[in-house]
MMTF fields as JSON, N, C-alpha, C and O atoms, coordinates in Angstrom:
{
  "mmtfVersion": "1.0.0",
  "mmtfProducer": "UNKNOWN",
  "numBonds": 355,
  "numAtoms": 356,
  "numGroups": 89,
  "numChains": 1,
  "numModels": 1,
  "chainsPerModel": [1],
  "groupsPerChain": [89],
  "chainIdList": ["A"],
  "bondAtomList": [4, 2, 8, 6, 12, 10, 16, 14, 20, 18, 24, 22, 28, 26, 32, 30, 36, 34, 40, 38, 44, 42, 48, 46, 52, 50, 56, 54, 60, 58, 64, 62, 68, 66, 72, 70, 76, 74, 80, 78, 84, 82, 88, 86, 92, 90, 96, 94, 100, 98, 104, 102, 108, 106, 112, 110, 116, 114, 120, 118, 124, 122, 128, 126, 132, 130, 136, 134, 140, 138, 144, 142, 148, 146, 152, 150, 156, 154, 160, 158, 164, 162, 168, 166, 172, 170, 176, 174, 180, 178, 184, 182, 188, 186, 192, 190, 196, 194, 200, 198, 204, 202, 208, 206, 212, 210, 216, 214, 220, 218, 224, 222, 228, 226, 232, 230, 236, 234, 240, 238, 244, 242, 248, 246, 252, 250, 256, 254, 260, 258, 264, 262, 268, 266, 272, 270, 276, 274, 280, 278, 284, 282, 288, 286, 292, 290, 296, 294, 300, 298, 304, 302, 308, 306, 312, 310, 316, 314, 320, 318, 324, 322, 328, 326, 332, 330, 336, 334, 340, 338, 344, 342, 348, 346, 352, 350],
  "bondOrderList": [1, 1, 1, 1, 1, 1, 1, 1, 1, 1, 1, 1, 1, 1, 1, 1, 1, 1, 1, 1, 1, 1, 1, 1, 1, 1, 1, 1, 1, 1, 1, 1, 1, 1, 1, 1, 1, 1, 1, 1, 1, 1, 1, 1, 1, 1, 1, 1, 1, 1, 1, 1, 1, 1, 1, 1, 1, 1, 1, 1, 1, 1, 1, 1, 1, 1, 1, 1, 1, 1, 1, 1, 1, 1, 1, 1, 1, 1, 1, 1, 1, 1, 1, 1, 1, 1, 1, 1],
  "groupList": [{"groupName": "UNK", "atomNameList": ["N", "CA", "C", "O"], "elementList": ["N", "C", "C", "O"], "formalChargeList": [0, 0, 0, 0], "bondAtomList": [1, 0, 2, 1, 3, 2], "bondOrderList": [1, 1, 2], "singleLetterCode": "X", "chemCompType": "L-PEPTIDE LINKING"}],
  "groupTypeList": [0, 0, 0, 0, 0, 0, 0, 0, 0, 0, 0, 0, 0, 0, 0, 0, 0, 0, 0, 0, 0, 0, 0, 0, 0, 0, 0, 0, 0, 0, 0, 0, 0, 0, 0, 0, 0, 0, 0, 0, 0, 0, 0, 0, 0, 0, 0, 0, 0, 0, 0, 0, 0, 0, 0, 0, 0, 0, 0, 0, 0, 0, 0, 0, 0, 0, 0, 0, 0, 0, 0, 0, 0, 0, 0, 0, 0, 0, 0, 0, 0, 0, 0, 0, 0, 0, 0, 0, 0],
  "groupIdList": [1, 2, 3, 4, 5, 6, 7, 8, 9, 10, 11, 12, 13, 14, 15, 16, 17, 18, 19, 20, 21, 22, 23, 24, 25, 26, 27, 28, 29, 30, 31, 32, 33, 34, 35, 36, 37, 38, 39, 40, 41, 42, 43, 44, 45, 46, 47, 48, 49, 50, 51, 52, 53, 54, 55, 56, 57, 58, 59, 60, 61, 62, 63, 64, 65, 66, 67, 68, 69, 70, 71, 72, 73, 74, 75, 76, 77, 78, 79, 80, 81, 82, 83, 84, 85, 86, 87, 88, 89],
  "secStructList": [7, 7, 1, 1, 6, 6, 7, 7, 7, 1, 1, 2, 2, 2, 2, 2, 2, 2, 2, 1, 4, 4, 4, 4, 2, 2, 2, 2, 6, 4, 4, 4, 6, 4, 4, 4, 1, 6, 6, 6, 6, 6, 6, 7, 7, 2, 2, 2, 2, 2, 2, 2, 2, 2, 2, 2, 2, 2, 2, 2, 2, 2, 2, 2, 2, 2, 2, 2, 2, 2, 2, 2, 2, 2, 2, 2, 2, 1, 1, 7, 1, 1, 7, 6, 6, 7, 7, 7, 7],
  "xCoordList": [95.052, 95.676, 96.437, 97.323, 96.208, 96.343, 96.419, 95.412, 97.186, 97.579, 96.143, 95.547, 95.328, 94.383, 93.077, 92.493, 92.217, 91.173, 89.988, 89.184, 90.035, 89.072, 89.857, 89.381, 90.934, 91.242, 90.391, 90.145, 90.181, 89.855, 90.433, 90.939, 90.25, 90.582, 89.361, 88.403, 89.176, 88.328, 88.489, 87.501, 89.667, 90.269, 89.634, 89.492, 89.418, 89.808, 88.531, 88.484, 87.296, 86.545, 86.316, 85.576, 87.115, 87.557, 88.558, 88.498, 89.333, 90.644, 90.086, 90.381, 88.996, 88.427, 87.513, 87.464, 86.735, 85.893, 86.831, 86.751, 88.522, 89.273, 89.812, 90.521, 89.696, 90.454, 89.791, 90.316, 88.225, 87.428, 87.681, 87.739, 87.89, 88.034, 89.173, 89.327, 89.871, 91.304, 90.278, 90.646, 88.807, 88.456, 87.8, 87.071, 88.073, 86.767, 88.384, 88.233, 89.729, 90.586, 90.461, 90.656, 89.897, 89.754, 88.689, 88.579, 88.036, 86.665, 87.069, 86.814, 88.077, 89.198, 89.672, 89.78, 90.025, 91.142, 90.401, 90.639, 89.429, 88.293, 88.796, 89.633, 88.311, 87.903, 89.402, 89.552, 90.518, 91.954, 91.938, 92.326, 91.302, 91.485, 90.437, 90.928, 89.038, 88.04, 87.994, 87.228, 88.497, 88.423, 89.855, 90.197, 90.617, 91.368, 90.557, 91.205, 89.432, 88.757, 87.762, 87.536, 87.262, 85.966, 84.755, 84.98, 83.9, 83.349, 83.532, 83.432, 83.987, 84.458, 85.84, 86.237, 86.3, 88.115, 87.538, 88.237, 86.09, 85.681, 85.156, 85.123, 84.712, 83.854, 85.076, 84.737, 86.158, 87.523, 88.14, 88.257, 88.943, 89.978, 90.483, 90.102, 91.661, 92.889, 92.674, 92.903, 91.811, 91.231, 91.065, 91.585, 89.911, 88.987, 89.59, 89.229, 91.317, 91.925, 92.877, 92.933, 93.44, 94.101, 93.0, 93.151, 92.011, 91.559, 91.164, 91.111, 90.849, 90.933, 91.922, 91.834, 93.122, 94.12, 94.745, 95.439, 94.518, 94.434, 93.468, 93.888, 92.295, 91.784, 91.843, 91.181, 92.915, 93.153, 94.401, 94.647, 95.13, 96.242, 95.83, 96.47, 94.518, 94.103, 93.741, 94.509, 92.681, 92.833, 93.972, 93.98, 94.709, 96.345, 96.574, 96.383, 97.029, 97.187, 96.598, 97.084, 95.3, 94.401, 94.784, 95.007, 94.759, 94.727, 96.209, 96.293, 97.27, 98.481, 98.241, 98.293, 97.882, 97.562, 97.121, 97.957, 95.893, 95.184, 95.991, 95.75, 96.542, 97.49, 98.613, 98.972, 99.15, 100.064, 99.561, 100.133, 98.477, 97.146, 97.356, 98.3, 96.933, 96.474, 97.881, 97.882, 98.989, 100.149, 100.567, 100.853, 100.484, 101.087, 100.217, 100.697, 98.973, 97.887, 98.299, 98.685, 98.379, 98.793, 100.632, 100.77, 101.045, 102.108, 102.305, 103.05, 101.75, 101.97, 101.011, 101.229, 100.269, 99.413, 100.159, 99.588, 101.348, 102.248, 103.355, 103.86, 103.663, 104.819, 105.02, 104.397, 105.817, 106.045, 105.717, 105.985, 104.824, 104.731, 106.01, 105.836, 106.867, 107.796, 108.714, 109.457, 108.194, 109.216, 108.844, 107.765, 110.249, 110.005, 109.386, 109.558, 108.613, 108.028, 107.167, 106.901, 106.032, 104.887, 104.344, 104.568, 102.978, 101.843, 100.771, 100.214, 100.344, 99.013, 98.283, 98.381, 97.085, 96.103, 94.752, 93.875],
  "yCoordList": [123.97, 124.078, 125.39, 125.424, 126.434, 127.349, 128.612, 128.518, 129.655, 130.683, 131.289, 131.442, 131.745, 132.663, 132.48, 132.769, 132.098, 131.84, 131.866, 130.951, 132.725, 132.8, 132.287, 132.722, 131.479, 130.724, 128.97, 128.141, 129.113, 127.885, 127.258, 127.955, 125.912, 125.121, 124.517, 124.23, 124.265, 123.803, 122.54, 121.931, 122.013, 120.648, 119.63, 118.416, 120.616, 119.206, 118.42, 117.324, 119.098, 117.69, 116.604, 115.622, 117.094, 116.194, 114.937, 113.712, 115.69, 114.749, 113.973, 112.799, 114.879, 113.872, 112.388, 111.32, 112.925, 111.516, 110.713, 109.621, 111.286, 109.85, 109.26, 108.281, 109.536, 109.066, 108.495, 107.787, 108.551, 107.616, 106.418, 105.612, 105.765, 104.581, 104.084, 102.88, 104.484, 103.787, 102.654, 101.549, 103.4, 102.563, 101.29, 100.495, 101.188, 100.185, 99.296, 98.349, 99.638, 98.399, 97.289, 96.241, 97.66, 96.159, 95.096, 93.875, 95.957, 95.416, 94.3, 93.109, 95.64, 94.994, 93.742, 92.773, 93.772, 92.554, 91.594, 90.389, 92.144, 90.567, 89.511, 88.704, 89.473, 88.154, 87.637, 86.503, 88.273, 87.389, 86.521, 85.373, 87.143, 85.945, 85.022, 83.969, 85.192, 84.615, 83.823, 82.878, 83.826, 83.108, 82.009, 81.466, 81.732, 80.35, 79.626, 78.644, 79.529, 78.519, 78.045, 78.704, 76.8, 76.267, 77.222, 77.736, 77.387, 77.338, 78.209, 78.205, 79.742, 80.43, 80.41, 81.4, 79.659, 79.414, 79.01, 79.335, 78.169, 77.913, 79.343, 79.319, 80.643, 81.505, 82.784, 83.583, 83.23, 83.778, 83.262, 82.039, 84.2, 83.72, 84.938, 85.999, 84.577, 85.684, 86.71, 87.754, 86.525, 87.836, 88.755, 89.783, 87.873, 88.996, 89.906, 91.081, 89.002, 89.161, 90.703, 91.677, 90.776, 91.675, 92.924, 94.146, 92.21, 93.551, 94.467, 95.678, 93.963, 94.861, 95.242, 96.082, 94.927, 95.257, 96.192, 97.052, 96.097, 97.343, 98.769, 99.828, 98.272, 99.591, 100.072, 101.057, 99.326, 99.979, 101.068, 102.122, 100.518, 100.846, 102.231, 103.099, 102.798, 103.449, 104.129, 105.082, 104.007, 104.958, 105.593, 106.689, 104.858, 105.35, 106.175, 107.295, 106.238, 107.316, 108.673, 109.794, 108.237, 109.313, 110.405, 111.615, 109.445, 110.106, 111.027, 112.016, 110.487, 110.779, 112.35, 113.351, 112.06, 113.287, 113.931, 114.788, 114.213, 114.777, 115.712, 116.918, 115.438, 115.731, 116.478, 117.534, 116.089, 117.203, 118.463, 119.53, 118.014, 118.98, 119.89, 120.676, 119.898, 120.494, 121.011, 121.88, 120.574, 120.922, 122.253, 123.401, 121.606, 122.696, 123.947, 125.026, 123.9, 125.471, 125.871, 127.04, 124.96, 125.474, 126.344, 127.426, 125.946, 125.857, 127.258, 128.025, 127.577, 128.97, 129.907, 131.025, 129.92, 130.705, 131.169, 131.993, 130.821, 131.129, 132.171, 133.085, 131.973, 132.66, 134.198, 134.754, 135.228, 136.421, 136.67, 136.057, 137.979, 138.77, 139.263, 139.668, 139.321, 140.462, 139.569, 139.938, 138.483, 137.338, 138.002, 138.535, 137.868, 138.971, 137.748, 136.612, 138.18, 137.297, 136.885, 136.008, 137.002, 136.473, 137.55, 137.976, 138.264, 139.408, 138.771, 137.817, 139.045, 139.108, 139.814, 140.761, 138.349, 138.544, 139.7, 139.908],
  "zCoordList": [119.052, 117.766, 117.626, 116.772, 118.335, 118.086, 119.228, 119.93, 119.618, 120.659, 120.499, 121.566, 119.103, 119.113, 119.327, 118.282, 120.274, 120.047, 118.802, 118.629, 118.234, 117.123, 115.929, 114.88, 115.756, 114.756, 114.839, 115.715, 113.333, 113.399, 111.902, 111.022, 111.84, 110.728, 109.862, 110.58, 108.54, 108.432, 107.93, 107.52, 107.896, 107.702, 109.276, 109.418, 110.089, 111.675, 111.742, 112.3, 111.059, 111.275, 109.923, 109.867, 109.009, 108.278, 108.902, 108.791, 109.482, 110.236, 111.254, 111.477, 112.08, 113.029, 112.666, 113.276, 111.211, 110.821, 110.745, 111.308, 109.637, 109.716, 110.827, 110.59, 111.819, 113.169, 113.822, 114.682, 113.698, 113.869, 113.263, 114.192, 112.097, 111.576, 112.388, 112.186, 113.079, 113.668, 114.77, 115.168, 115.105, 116.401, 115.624, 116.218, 114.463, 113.638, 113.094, 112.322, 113.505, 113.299, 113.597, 112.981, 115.231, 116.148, 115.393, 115.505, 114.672, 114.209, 113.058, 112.876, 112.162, 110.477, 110.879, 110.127, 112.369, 112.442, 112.883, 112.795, 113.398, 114.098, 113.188, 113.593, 111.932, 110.748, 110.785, 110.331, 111.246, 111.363, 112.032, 111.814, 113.295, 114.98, 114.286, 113.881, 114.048, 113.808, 112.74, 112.927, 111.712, 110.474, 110.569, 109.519, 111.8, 111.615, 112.24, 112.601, 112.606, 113.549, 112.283, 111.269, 112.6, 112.003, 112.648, 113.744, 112.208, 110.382, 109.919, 108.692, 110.756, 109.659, 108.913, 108.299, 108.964, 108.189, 107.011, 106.051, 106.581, 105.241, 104.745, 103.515, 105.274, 104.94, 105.031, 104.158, 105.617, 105.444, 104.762, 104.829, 103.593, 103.08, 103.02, 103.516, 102.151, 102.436, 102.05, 102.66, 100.094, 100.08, 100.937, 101.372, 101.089, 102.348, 103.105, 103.173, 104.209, 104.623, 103.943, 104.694, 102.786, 101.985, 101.713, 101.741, 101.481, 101.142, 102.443, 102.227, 103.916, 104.742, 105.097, 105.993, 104.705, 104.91, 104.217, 104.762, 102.675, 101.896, 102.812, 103.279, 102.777, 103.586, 104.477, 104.803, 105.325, 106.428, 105.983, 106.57, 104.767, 104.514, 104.186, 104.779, 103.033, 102.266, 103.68, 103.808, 105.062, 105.883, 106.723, 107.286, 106.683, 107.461, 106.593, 107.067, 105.084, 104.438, 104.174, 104.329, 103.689, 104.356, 105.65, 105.617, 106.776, 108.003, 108.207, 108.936, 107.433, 107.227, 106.941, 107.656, 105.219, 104.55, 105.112, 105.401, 105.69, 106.283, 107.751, 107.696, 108.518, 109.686, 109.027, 109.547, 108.043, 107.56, 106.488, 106.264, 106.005, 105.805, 107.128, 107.043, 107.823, 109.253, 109.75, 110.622, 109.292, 110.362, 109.405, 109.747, 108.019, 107.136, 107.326, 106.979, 107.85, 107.834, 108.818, 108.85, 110.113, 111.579, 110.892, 110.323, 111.038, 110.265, 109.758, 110.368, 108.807, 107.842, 108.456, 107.989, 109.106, 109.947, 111.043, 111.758, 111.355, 112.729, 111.976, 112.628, 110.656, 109.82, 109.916, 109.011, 110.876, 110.592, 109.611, 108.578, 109.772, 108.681, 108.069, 106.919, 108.372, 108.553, 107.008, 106.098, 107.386, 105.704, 104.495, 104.237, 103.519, 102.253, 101.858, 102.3, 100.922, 100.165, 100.429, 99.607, 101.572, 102.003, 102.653, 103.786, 101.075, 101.576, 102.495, 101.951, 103.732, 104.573, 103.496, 102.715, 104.06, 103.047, 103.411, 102.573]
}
C-alpha cells in the first residue's frame, strides 16, 4: 500500500471483510442455475432471485466505497508537504 513500512490503514480490514463476499457470489447465483429445474423452480422465484441480486448490488457498492475510501488515504498521505494550504499534522 505504501513506500513506508510503518504506515498502516485502518480502513483495509474493513475492505478485506467486503471482498470476501465476492467469493459467496458463486453461492448468490447458485438458486439461478438451480431454481429452473423441478422441484426447486416451485420453491425459486424471482423475488428471491432480485433480492440477491439487490445484495449483491448493495456489496459491489460497498466494496466500491470502500477502495476509494482507501485510495483517497493512500492518496493524501503521499501529498508534498511543501502544498500551500495543507498543515502536517
Amino acid at each position: 500500500m505504501s513506500l513506508t513500512p510503518h504506515w498502516f490503514s485502518t480502513i483495509f480490514g474493513f475492505l478485506a471483510v467486503v471482498a470476501r463476499d465476492s467469493a459467496f457470489r458463486v453461492l448468490y447465483c447458485r438458486p439461478g442455475a438451480v431454481g429452473r429445474q423441478p422441484p426447486m423452480s416451485e420453491v425459486v422465484t424471482k423475488k428471491h432471485l432480485h433480492d440477491l441480486g439487490k445484495l449483491m448490488l448493495a456489496f459491489t457498492m460497498l466494496w466500491a466505497y470502500m477502495s476509494f475510501s482507501q485510495l483517497l488515504i493512500i492518496w493524501s498521505g503521499n501529498l508534498p508537504d511543501e502544498i500551500a494550504g495543507i498543515r502536517p499534522a
